[in-house]
VEXDREN-2710 file (C-alpha; in Angstrom, 1 decimal):
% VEXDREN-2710
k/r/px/py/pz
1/UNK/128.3/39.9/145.6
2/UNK/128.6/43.1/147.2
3/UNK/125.3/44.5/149.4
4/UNK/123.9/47.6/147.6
5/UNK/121.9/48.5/149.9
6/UNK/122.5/52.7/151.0
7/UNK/124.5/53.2/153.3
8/UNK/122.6/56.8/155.0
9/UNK/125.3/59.6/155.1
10/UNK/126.8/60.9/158.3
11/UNK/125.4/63.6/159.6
12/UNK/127.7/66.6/160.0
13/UNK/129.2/67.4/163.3
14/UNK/129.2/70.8/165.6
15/UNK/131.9/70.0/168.5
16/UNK/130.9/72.2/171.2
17/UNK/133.7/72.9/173.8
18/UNK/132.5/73.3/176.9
19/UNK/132.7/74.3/180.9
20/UNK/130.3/73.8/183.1
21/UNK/131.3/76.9/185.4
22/UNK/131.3/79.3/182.5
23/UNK/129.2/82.2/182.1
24/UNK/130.0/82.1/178.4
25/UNK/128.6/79.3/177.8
26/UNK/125.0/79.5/179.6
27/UNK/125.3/82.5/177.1
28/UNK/125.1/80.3/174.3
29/UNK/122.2/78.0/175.2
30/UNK/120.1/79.5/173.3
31/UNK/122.1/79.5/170.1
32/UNK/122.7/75.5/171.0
33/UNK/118.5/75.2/171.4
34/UNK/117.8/77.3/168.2
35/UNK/120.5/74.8/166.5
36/UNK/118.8/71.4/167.9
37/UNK/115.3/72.7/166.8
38/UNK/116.3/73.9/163.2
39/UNK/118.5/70.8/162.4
40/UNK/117.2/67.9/164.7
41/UNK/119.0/64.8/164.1
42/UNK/120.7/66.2/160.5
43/UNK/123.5/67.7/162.7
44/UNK/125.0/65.8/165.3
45/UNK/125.9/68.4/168.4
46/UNK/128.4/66.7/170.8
47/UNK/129.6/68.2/173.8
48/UNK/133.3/68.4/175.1
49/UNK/134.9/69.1/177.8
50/UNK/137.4/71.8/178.2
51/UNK/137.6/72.6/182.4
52/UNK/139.5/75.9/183.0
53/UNK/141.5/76.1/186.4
54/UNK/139.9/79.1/187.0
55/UNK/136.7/77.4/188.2
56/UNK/137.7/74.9/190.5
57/UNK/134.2/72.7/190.1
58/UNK/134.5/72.5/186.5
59/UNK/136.2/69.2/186.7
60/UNK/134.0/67.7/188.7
61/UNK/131.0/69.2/186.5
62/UNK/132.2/68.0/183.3
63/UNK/133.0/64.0/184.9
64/UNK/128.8/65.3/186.0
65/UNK/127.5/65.5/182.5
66/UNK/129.1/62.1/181.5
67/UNK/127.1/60.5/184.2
68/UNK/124.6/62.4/182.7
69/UNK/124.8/61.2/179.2
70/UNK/125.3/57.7/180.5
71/UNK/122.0/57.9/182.4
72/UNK/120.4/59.4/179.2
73/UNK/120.0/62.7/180.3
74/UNK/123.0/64.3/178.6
75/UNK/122.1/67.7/177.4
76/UNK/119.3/68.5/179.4
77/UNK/121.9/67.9/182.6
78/UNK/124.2/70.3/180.8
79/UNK/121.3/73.1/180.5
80/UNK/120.6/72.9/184.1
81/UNK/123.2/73.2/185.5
82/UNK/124.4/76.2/183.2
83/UNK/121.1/78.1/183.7
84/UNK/122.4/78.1/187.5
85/UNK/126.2/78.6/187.1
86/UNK/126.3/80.7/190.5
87/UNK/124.6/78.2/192.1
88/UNK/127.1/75.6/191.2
89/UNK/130.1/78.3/191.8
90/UNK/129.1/78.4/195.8
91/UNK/127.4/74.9/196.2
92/UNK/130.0/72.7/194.5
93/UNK/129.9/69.4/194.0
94/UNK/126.5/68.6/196.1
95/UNK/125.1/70.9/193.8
96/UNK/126.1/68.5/190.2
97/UNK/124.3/65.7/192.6
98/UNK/121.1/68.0/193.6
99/UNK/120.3/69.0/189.9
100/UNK/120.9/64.9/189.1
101/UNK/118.2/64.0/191.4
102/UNK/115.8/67.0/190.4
103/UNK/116.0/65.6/186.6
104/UNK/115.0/61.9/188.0
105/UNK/118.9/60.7/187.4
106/UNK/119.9/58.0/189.5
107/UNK/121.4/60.8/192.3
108/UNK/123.3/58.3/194.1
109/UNK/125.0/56.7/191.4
110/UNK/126.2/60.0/190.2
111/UNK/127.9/60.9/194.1
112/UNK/129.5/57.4/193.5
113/UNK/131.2/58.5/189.6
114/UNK/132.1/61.9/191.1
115/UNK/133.9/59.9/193.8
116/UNK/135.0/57.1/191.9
117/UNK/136.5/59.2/189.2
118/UNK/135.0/56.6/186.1
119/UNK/134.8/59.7/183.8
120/UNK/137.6/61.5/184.5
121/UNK/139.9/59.9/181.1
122/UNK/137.1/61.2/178.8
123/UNK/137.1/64.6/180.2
124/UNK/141.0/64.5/180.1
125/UNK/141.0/63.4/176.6
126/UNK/138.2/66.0/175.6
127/UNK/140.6/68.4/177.0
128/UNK/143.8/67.1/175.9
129/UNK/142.2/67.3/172.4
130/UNK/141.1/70.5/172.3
131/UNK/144.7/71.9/173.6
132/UNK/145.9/70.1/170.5
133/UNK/143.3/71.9/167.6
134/UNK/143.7/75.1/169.7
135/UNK/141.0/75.7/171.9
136/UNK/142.1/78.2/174.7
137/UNK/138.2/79.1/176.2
138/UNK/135.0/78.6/176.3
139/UNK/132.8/78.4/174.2
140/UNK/135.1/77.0/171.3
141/UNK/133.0/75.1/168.1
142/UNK/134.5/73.1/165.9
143/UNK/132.2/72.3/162.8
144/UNK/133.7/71.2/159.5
145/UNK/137.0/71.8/160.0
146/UNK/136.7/75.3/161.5
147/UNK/137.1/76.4/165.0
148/UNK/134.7/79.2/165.6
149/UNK/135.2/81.1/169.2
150/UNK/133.0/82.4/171.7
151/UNK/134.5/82.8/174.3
152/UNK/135.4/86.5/173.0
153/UNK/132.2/87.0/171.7
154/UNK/128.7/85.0/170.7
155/UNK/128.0/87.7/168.0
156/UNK/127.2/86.2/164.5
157/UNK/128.6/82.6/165.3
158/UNK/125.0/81.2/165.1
159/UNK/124.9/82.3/162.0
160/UNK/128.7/81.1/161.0
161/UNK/127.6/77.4/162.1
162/UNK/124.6/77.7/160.4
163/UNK/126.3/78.6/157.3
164/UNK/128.9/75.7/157.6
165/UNK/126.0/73.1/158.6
166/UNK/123.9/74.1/155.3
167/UNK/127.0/73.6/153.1
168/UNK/127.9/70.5/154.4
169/UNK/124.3/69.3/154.3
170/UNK/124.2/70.6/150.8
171/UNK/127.4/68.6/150.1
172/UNK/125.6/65.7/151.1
173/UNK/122.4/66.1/149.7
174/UNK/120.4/66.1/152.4
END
């Protein structure tokens, strides 16, 4: 006999690609917070990595933010450090480590990943990935099968993802 019991759909997904050093993307922290307090947990906002050459500490900042997650401080690491994106432009590295220790992550253990390099296959994959489905800046979403990008501009995407996330929501009955 099969188990009936519901199986609780999955919630949809808004792919959010990312850099750490990128202006852009503080810009669109606020549409990120007005998404994770409208939705909650009924839309699942992940973040991924996309470093530019352009900004030589973005590599560094995105193997940050998986220490980040790991140590359960994921997003609110990301925040930080993009509210203070010129602070991170002439600090560096240090600077990934200082914000660490003023969110009460474990500041040493996140010198040792940056040295280490234990993050850096997820943020080449995050990247690999989004050269393949055509992400060429930052910010780039990816929600229901559409790429949305705001790198150009932020104008009217909020409401684009919103739009996709309440259809897909809809589709599921939630």
């Amino acid at each position: 006999m099969s188990d009936s019991s519901p199986v609780p759909p999955a919630v949809p997904v808004l792919d959010v690609w990312c850099e750490l050093q990128c202006s852009d993307c503080r810009s669109a922290l606020d549409d990120l917070r007005t998404l994770r307090a409208r939705y909650g947990d009924r839309l699942e906002l992940r973040l991924r990595h996309f470093p530019l050459e352009k900004h030589k500490h973005a590599f560094a900042a995105a193997q940050a933010a998986e220490e980040a997650l790991e140590q359960g401080k994921g997003w609110e690491y990301v925040e930080a450090v993009l509210e203070r994106v010129e602070e991170l432009d002439r600090k560096g590295e240090p600077f990934l480590v200082e914000v660490a220790a003023e969110l009460g992550l474990d500041a040493e253990e996140f010198d040792t990943a940056l040295i280490d390099g234990r993050h850096i296959l997820i943020v080449d994959a995050d990247q690999a990935e989004g050269k393949a489905i055509g992400v060429t800046g930052t910010p780039t979403y990816v929600i229901g099968g559409e790429r949305l990008d705001g790198g150009k501009s932020q104008e009217g995407l909020l409401q684009r993802i919103e739009e996709i996330a309440d259809r897909l929501l809809a589709g599921q009955g939630a």
